[in-house]
MARVEX-551867 format. One record per atom (N, C-alpha, C): x, y, z; residue number from 0. Coordinates in nm, 3 decimals. Layout:
N
(rec (X Y Z) NUM) ...
END
This chain:
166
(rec (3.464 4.388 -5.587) 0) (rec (3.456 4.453 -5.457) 0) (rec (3.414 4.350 -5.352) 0) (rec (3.470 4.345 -5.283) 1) (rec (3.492 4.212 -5.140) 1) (rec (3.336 4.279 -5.048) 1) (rec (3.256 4.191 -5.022) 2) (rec (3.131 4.239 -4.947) 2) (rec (3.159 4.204 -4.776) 2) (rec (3.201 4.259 -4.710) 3) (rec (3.203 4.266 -4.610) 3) (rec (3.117 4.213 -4.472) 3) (rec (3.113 4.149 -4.394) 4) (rec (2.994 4.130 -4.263) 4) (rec (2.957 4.256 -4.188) 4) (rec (2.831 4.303 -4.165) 5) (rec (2.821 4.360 -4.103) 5) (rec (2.868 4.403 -3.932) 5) (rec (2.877 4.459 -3.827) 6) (rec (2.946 4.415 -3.717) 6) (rec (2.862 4.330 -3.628) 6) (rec (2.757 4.346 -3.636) 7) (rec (2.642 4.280 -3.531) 7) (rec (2.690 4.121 -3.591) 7) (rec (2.660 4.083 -3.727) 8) (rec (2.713 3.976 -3.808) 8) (rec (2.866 3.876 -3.746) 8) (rec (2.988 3.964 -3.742) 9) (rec (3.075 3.939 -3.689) 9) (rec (3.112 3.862 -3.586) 9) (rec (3.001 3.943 -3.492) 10) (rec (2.962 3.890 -3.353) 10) (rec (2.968 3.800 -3.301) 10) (rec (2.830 3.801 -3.394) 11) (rec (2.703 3.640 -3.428) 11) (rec (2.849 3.504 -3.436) 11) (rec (2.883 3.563 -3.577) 12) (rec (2.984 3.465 -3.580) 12) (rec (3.109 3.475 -3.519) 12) (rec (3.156 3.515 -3.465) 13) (rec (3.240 3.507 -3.318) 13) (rec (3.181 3.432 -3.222) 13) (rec (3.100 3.434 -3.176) 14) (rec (3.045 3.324 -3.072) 14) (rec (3.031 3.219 -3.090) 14) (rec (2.959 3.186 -3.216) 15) (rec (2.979 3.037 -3.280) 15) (rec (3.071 2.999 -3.324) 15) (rec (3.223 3.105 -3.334) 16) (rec (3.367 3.028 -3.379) 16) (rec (3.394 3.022 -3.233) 16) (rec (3.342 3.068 -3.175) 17) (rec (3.387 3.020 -2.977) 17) (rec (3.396 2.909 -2.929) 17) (rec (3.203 2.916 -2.954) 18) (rec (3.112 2.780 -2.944) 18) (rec (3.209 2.657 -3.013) 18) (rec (3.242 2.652 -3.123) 19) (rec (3.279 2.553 -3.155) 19) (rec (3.424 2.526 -3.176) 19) (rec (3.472 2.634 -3.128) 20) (rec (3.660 2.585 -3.101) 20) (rec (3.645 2.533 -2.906) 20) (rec (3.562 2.576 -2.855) 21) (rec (3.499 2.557 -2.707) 21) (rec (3.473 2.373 -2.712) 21) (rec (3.386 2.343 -2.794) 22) (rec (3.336 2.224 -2.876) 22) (rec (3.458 2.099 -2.868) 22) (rec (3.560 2.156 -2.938) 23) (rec (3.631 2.103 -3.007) 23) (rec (3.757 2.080 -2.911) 23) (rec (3.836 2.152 -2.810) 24) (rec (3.871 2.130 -2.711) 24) (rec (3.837 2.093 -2.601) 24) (rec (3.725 2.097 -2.542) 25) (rec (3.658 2.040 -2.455) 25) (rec (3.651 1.901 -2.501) 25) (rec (3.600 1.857 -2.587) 26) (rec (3.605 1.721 -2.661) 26) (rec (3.755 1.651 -2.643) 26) (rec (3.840 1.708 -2.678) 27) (rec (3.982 1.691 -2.667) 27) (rec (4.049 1.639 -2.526) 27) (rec (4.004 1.725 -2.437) 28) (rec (4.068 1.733 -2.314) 28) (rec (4.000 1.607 -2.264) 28) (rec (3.877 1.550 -2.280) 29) (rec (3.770 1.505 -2.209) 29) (rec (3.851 1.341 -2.252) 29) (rec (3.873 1.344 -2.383) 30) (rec (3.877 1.228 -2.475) 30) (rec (4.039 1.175 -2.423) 30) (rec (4.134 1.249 -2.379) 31) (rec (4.250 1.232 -2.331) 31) (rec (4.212 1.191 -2.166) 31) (rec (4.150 1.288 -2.135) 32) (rec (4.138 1.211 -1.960) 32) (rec (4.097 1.102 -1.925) 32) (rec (3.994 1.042 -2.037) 33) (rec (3.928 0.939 -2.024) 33) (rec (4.005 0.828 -2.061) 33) (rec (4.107 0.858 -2.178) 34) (rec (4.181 0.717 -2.219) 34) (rec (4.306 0.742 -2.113) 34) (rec (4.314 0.821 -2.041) 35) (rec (4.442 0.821 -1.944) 35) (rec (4.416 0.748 -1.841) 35) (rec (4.280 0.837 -1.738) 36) (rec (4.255 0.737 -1.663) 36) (rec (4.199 0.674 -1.611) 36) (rec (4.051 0.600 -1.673) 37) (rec (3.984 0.488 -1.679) 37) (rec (4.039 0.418 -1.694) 37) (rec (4.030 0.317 -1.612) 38) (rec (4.062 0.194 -1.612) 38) (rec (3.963 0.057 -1.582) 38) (rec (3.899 0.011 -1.704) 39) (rec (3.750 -0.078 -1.722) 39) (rec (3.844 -0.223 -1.638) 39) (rec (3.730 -0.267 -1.615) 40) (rec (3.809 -0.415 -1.559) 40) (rec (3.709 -0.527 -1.623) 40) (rec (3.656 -0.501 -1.699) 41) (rec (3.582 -0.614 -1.795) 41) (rec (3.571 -0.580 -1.963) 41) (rec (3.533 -0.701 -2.015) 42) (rec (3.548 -0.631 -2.149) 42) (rec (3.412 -0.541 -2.148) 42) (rec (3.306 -0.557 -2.051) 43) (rec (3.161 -0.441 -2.098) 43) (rec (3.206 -0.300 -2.053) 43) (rec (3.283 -0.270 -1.951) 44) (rec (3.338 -0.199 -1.906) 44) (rec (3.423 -0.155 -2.058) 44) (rec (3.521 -0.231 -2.105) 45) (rec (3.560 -0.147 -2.188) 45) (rec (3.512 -0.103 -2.330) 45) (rec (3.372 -0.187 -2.346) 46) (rec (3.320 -0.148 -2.453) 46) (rec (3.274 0.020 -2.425) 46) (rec (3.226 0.004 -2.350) 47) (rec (3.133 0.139 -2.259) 47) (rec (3.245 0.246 -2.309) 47) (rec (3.380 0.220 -2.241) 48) (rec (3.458 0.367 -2.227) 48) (rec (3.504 0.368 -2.410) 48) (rec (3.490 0.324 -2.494) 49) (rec (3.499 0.313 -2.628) 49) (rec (3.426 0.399 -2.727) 49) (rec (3.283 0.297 -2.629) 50) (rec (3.102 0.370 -2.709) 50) (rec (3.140 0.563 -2.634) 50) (rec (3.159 0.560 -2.516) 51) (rec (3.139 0.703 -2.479) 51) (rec (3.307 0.800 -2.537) 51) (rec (3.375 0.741 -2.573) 52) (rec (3.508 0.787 -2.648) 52) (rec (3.447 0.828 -2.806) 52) (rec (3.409 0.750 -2.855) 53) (rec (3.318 0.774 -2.985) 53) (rec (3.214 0.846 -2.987) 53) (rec (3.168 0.887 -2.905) 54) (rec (3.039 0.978 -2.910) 54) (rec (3.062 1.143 -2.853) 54) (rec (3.190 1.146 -2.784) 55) (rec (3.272 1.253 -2.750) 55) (rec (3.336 1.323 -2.888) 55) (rec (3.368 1.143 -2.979) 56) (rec (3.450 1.215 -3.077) 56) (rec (3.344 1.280 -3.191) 56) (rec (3.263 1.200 -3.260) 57) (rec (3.092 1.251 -3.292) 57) (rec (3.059 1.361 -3.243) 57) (rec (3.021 1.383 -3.150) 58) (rec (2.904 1.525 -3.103) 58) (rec (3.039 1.636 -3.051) 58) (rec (3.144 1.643 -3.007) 59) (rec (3.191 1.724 -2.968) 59) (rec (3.322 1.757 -3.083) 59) (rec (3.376 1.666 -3.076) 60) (rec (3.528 1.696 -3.173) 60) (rec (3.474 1.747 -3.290) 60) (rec (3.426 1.607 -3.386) 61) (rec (3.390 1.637 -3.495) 61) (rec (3.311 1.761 -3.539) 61) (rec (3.195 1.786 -3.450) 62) (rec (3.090 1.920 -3.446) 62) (rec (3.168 2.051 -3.441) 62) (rec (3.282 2.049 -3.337) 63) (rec (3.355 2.145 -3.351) 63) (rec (3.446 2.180 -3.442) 63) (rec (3.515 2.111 -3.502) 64) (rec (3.618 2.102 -3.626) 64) (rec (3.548 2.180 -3.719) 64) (rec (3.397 2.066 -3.774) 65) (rec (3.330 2.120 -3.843) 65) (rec (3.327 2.266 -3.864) 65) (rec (3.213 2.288 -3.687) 66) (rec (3.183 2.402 -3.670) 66) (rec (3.289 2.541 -3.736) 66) (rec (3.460 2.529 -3.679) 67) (rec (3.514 2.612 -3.677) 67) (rec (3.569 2.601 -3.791) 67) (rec (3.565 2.473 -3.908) 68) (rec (3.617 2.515 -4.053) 68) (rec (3.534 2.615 -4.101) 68) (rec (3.401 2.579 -4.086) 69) (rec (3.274 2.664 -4.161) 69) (rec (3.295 2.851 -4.124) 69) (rec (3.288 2.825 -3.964) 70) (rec (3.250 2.987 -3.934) 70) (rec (3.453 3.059 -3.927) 70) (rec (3.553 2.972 -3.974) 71) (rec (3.688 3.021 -4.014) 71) (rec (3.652 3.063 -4.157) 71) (rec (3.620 3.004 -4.267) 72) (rec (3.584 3.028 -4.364) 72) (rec (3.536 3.118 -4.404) 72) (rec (3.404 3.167 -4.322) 73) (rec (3.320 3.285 -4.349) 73) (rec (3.352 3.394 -4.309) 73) (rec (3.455 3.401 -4.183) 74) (rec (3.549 3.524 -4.112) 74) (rec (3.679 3.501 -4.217) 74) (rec (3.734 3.426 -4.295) 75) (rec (3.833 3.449 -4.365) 75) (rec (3.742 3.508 -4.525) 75) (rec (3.661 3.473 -4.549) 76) (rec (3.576 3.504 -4.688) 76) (rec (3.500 3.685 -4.695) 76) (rec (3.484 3.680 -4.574) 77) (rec (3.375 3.813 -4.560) 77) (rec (3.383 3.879 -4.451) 77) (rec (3.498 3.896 -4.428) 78) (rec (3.607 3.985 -4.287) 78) (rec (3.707 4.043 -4.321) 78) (rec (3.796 4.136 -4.266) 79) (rec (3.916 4.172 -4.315) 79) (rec (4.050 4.065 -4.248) 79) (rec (3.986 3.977 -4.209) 80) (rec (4.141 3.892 -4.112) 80) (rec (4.146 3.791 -4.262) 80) (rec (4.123 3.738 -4.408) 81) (rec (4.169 3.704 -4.515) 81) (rec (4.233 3.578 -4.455) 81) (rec (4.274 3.505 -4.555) 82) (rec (4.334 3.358 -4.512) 82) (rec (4.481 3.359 -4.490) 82) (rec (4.575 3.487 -4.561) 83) (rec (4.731 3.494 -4.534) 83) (rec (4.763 3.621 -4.473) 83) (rec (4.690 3.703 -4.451) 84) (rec (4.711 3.807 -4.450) 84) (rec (4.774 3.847 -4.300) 84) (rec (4.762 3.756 -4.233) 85) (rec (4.797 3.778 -4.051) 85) (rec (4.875 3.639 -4.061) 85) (rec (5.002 3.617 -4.033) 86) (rec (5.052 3.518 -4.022) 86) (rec (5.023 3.435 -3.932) 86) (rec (4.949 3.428 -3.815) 87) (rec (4.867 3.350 -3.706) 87) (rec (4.785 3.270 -3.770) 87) (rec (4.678 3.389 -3.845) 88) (rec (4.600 3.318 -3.894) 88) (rec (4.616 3.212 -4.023) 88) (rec (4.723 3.249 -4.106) 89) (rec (4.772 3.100 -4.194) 89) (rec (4.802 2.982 -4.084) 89) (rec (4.864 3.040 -3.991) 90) (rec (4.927 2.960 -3.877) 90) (rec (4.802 2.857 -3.831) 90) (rec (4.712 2.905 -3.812) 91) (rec (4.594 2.868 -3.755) 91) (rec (4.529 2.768 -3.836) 91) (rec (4.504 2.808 -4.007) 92) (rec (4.468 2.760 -4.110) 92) (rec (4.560 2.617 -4.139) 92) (rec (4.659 2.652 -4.123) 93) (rec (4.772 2.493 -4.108) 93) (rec (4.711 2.441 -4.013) 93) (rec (4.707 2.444 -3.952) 94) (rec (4.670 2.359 -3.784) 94) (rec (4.532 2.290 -3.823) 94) (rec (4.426 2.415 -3.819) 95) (rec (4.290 2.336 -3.870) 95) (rec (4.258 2.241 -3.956) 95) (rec (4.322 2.253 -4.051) 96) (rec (4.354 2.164 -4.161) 96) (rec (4.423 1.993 -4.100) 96) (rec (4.490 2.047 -4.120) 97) (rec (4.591 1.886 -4.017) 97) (rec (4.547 1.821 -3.954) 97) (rec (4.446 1.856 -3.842) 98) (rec (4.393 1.816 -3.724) 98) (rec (4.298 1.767 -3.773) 98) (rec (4.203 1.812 -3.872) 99) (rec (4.098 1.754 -3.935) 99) (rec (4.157 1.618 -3.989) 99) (rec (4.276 1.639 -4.065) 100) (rec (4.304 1.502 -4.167) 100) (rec (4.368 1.441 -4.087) 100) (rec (4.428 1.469 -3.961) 101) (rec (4.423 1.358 -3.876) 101) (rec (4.362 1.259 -3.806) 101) (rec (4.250 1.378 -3.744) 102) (rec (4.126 1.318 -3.684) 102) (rec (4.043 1.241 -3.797) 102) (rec (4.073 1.267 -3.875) 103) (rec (3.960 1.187 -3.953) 103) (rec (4.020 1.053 -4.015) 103) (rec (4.177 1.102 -4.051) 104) (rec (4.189 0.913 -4.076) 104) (rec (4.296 0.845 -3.999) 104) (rec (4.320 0.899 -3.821) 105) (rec (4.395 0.809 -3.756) 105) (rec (4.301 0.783 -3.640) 105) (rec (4.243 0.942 -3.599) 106) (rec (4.206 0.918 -3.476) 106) (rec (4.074 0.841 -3.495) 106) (rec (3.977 0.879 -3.549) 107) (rec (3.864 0.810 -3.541) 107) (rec (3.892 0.705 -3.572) 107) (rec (3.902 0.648 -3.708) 108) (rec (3.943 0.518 -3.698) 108) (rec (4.001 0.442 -3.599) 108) (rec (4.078 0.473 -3.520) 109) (rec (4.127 0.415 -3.390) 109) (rec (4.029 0.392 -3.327) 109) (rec (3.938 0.466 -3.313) 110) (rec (3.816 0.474 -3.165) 110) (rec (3.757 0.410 -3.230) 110) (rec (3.703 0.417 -3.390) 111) (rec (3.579 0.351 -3.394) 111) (rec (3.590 0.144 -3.418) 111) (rec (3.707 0.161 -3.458) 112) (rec (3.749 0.018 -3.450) 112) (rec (3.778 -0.037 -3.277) 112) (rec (3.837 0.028 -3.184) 113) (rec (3.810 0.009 -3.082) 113) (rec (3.667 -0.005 -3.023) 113) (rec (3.563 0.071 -3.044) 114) (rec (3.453 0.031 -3.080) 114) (rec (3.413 -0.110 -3.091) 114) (rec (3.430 -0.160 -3.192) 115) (rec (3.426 -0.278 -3.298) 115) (rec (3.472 -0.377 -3.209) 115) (rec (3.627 -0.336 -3.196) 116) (rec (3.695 -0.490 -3.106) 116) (rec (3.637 -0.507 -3.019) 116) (rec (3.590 -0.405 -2.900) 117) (rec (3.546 -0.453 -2.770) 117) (rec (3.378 -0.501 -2.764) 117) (rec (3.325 -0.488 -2.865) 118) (rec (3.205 -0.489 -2.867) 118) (rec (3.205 -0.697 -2.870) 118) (rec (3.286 -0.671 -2.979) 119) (rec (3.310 -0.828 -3.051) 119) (rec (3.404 -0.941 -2.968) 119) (rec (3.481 -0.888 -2.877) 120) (rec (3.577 -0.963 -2.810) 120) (rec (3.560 -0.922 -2.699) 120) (rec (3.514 -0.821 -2.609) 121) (rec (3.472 -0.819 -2.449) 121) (rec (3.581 -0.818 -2.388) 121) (rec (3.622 -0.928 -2.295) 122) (rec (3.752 -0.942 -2.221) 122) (rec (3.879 -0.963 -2.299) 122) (rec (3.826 -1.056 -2.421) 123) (rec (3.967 -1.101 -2.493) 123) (rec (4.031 -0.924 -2.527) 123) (rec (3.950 -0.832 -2.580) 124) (rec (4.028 -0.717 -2.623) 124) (rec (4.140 -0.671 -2.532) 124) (rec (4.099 -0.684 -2.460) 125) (rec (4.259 -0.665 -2.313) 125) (rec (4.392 -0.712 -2.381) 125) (rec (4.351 -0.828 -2.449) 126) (rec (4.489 -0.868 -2.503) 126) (rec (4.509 -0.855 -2.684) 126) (rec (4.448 -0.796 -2.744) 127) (rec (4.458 -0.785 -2.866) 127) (rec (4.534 -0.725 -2.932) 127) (rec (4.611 -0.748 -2.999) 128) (rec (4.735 -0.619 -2.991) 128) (rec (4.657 -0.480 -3.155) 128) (rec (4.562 -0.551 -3.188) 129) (rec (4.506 -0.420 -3.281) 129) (rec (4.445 -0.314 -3.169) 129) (rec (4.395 -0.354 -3.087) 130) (rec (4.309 -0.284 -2.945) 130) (rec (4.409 -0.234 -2.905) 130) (rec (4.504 -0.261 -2.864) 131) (rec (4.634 -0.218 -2.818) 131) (rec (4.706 -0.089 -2.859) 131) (rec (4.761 -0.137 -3.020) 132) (rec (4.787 -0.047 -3.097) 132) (rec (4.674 0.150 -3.089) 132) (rec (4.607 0.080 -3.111) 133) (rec (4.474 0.193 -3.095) 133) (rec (4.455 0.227 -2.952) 133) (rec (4.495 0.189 -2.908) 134) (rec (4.500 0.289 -2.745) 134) (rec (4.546 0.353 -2.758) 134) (rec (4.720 0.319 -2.777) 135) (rec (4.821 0.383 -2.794) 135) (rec (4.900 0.494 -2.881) 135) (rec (4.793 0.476 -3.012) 136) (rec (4.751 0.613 -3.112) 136) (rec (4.691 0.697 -3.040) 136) (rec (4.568 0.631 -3.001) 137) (rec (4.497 0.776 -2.903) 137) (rec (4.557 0.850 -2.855) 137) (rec (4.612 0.808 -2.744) 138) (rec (4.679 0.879 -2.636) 138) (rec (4.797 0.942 -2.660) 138) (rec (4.866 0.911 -2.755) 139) (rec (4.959 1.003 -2.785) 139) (rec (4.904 1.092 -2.903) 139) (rec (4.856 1.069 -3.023) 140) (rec (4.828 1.113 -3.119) 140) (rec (4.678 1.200 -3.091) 140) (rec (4.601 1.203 -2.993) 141) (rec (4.491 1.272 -2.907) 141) (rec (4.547 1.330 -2.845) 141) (rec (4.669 1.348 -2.752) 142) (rec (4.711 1.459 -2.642) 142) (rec (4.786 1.568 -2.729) 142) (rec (4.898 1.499 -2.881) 143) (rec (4.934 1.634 -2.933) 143) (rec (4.785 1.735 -3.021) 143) (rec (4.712 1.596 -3.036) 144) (rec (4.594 1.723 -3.085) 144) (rec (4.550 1.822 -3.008) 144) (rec (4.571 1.790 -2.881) 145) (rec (4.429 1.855 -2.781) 145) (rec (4.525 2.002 -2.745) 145) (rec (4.689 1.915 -2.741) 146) (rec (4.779 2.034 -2.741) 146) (rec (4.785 2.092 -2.815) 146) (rec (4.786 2.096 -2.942) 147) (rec (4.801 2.184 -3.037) 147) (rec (4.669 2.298 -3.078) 147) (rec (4.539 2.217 -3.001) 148) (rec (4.425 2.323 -2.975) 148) (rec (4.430 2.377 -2.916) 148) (rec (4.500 2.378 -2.755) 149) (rec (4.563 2.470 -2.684) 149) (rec (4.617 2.636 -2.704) 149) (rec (4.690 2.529 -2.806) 150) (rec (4.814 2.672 -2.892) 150) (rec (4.706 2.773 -3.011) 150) (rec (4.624 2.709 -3.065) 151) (rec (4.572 2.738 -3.159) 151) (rec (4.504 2.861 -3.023) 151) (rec (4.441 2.864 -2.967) 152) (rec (4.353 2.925 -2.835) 152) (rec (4.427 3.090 -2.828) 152) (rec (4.618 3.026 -2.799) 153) (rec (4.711 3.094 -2.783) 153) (rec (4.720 3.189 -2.864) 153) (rec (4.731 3.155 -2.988) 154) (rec (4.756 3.238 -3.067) 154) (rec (4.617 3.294 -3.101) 154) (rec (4.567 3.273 -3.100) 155) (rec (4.412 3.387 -3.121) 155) (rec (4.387 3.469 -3.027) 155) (rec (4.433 3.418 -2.915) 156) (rec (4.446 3.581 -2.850) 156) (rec (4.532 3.662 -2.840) 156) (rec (4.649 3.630 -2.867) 157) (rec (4.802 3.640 -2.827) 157) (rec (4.783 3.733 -3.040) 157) (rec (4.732 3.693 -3.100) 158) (rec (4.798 3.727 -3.255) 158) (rec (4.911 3.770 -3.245) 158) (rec (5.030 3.676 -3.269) 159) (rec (5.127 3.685 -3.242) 159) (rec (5.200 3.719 -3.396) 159) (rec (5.291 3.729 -3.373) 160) (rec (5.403 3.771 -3.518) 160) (rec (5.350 3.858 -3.619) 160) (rec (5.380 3.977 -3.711) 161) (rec (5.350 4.090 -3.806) 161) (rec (5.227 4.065 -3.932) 161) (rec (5.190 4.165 -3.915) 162) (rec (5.129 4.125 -4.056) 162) (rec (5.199 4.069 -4.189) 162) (rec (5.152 3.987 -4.261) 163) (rec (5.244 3.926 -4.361) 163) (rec (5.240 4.061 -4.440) 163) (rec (5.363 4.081 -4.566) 164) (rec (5.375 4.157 -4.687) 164) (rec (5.286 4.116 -4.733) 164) (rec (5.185 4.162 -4.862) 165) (rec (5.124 4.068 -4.949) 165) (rec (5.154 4.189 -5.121) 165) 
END
């Protein structure tokens, strides 16, 4: 017999799957504007927009991902919305998933080695083509994330398409 959340419970955790899909796009949007359009004109300058790119991705992205695997989990474990049972929500469950194993071994790595280069090379990083490369992951590979959190937004309010058969 499946034990259920109470509704006050639900709530609780509704706000903190808010809080941290809130988290997690905000982080997103912030992390794209900043590599769009800052423009450092020294290498301390660009260590700076690196260190504060990495600490966006730390306290906000990551916290939120986190956040919303955990409190997805516990609304898919001890709720009636189940992990297949609403095709959005598999929909959703793909997405979360992905974005995590993206963020975790393209995007960060990008930032945090950007990190690294500018700390270690200052002005020379301007011309480095690993620094380079890693901009250029970001910004594309960070804007379809931030887009695809967008959609994820979309479809949670929108619950779009039938309940699956099961």
């Amino acid at each position: 017999m499946k034990r259920n959340l109470n509704p006050q419970a639900v709530k609780i955790l509704k706000i903190f799957h808010i809080f941290f899909g809130f988290s997690w796009v905000i982080g997103g949007i912030a992390l794209c504007m900043l590599i769009f359009v800052v423009r450092p004109q020294s290498g301390d300058e660009l260590y700076m927009l690196y260190r504060i790119l990495q600490l966006i991705d730390y306290y906000l992205i990551i916290v939120g991902a986190i956040g919303c695997l955990v409190t997805g989990l516990i609304y898919s474990i001890w709720t009636n919305w189940g992990f297949f049972k609403y095709s959005w929500v598999a929909v959703k469950w793909i997405l979360l998933i992905l974005q995590i194993l993206v963020g975790t071994f393209i995007l960060g790595p990008a930032v945090d080695n950007n990190v690294i280069i500018a700390d270690q090379l200052r002005d020379a990083a301007f011309l480095d083509p690993v620094f380079l490369n890693n901009i250029q992951t970001t910004q594309i590979i960070g804007t379809i994330q931030t887009l695809l959190l967008l959609f994820v937004i979309v479809i949670s309010v929108q619950k779009p398409w039938k309940k699956k058969k099961i």
